[in-house]
Residue frames as qw, qx, qy, qz and C-alpha x, y, z in Angstrom:
[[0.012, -0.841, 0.378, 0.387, -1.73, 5.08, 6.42],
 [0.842, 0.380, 0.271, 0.271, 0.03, 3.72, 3.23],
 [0.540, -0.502, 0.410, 0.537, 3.30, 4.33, 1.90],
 [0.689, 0.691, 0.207, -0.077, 2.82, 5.83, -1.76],
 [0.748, -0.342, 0.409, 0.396, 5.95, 5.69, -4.27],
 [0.204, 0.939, 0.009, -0.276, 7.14, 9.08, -5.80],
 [0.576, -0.308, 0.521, 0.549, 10.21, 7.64, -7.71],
 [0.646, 0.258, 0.600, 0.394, 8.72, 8.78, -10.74],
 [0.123, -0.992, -0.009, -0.013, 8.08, 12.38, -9.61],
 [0.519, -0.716, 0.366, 0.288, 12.03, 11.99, -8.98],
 [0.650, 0.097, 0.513, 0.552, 12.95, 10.21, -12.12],
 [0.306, 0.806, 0.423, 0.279, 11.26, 13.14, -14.07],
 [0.255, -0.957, 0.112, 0.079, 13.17, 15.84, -12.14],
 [0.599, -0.564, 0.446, 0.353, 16.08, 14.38, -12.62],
 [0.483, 0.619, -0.414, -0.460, 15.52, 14.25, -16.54],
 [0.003, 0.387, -0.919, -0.076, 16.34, 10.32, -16.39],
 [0.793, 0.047, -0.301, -0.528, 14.46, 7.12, -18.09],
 [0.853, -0.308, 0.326, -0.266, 13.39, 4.44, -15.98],
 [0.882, 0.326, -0.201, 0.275, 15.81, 1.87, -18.54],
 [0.337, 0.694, -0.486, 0.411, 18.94, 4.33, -17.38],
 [0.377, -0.533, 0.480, -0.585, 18.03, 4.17, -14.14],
 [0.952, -0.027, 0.195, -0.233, 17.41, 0.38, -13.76],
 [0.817, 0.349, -0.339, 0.311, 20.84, -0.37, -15.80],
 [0.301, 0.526, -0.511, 0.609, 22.97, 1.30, -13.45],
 [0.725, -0.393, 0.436, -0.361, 20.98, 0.06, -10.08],
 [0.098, 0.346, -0.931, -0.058, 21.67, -2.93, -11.60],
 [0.535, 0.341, 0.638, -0.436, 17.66, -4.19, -11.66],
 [0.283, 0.497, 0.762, 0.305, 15.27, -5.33, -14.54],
 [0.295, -0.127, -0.259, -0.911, 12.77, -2.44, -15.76],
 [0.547, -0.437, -0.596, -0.393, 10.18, -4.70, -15.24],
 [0.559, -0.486, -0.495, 0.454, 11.14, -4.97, -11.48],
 [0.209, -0.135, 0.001, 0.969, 11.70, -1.06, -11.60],
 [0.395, -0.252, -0.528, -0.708, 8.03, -0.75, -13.14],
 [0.570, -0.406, -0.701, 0.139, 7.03, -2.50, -9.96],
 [0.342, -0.607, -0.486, 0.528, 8.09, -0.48, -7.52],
 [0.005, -0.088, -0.196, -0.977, 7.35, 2.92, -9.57],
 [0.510, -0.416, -0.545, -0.520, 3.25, 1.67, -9.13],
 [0.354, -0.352, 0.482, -0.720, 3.69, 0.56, -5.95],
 [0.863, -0.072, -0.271, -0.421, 2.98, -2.93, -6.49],
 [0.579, 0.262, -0.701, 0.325, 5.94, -4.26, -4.57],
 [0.685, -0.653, -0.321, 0.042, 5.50, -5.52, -0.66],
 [0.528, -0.775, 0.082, 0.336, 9.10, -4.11, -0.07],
 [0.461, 0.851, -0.147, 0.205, 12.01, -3.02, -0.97],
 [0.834, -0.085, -0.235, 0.492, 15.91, -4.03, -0.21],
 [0.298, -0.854, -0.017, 0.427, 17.72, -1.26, 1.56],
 [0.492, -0.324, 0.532, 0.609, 20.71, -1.76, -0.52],
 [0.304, 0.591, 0.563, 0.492, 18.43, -0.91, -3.75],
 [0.230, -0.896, -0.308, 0.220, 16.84, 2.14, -1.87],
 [0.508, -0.675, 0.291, 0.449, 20.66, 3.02, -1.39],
 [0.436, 0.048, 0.561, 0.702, 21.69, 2.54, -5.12],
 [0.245, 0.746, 0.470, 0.402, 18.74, 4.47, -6.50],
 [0.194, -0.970, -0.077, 0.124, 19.12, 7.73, -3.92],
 [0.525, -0.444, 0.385, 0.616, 22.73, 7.56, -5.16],
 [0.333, 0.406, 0.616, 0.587, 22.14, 7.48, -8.95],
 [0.068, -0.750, -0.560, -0.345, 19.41, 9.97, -8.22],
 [0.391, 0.031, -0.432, 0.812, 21.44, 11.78, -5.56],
 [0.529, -0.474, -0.226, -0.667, 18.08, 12.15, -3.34],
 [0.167, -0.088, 0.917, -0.352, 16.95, 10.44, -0.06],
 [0.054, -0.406, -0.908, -0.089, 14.76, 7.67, 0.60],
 [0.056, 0.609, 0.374, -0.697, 12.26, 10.60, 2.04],
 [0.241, 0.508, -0.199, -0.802, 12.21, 12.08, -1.57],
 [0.182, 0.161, -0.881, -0.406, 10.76, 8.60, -2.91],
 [0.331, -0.355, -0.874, -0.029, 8.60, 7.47, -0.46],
 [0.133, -0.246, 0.192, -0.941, 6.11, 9.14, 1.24],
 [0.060, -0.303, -0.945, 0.111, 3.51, 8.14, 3.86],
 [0.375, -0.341, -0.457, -0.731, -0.25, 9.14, 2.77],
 [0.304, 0.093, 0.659, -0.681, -3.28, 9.20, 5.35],
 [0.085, -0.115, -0.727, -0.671, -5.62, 7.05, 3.57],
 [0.024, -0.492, -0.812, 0.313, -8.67, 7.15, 6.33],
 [0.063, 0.716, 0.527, 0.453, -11.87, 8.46, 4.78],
 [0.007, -0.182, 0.169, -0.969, -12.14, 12.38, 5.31],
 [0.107, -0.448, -0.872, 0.166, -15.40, 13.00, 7.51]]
């Protein structure tokens, strides 16, 4: 199972560009570009907590866990 990261399925709903949303978490873009791919090992709660605010969403509506084991 893998954890797959739908923040940009949320930023798009929400009509808001990754720059807005990074100034007002109070992150880089580039670090915000990270964990939109899913290249990041984790994530700080207290971010988690600033984006689902900004985005007035839960963590559930960002992350989502995927079954990645081959279909048979």
């Amino acid at each position: 199972m893998q954890i797959v990261v739908r923040l940009d399925v949320m930023l798009a709903l929400r009509k808001m560009r990754s720059r807005e949303l990074a100034e007002r978490i109070g992150i880089t873009e580039q670090n915000l570009s990270l964990l939109k791919s899913g290249k990041v090992k984790g994530i700080r709660f207290e971010t988690l907590a600033k984006i689902c605010d900004v985005l007035e969403c839960q963590p559930g509506d960002l992350l989502e866990a995927v079954d990645d084991t081959p279909a048979d």
